[in-house]
N, C-alpha and C positions, 0 to 999 in steps of 0.2 A: 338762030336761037342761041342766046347764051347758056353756057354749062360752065359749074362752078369748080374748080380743082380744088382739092381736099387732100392734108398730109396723111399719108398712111401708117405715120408712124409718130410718133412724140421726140422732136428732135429741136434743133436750132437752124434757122433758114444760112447757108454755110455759103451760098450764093444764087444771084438770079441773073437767070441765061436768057430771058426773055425780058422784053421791054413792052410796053402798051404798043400797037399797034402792029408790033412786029408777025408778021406770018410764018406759021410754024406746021409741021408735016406728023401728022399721028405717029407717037412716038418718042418724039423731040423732045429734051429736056424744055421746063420751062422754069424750076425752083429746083435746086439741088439743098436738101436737108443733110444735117451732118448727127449719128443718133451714135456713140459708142463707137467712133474716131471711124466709124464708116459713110460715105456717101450714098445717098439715097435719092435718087431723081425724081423728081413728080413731073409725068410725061404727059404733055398732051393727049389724049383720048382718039382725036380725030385733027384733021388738017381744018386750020380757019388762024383769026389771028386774036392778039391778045387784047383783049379789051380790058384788062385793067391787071394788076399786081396790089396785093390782099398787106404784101409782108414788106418787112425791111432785113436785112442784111443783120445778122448778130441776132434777131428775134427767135425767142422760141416761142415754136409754136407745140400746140396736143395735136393728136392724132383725130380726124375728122375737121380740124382749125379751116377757112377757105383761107386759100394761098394766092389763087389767081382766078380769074374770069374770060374764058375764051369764050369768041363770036363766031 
């Protein structure tokens, strides 16, 4: 079942740690947002892999934006 990742915060996507396909472990970074020269990780929920990336590198995103699609 896909579940969609959503930024917690209003920030700029500062880098992405995950790739489409890639299998990732609840927990796991998947987007790292950068809000007020801080890092802010948007972690997988649960173990599966990436079914898609929402964002680009330098984009800001709002807080609730989807960022990623794990399967």
């Amino acid at each position: 079942m896909a579940e969609e990742l959503k930024a917690h915060i209003t920030g700029v996507v500062f880098q992405i740690a995950a790739k489409p396909g890639d299998r990732v472990a609840a927990g796991d970074a998947v987007i790292i947002l950068e809000s007020m020269k801080m890092e802010i990780p948007v972690e997988a929920p649960r173990a599966g892999a990436v079914k898609a990336i929402k964002v680009h590198e330098g984009q800001t995103v709002q807080e609730g934006d989807v960022v990623a699609v794990l399967e």
